[in-house]
C-alpha positions in Angstrom: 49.8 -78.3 -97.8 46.6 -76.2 -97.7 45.4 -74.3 -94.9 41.7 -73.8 -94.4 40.5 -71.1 -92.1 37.0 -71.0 -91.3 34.8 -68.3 -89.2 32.7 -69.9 -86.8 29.4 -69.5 -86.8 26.9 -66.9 -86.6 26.7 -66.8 -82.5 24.1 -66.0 -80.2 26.1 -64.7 -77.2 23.2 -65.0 -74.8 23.1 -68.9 -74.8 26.4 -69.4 -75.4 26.1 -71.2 -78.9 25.1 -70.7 -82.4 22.3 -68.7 -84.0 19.6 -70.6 -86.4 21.4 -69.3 -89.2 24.7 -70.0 -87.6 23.8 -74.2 -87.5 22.9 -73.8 -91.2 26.4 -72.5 -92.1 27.7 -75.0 -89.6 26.0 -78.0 -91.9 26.4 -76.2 -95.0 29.9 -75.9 -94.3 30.2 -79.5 -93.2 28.8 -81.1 -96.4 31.2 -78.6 -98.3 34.5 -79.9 -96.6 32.5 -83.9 -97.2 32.0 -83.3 -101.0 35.2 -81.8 -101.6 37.1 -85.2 -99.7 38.7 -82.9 -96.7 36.8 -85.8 -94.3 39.2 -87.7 -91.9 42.5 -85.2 -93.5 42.6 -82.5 -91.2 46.1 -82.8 -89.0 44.8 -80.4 -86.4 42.5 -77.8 -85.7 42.7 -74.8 -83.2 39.3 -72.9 -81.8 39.2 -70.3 -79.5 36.4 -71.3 -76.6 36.5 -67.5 -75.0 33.4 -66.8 -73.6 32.1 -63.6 -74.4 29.8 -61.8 -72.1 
């Protein structure tokens, strides 16, 4: 069993979603976990949606 956990990405609390730099490590991470054959094996994932103001 491995566990993987992963900080999300660099946020821009004013909008609510990710910086410029924080989609780049969002798609940099994503082709990581493709060319290392984690797609489709993940049994569950957990994320914390807590708004902060």
């Amino acid at each position: 069993m491995k566990i993987l956990i992963v900080r999300h990405a660099d946020p821009d609390y004013s909008i609510d979603g990710p910086t410029e730099k924080g989609k780049k490590e969002a798609e940099l991470l994503s082709e990581r976990l493709y060319r290392e054959d984690y797609a489709g094996r993940f049994c569950e994932c957990f994320t914390d949606n807590t708004r902060h103001d």
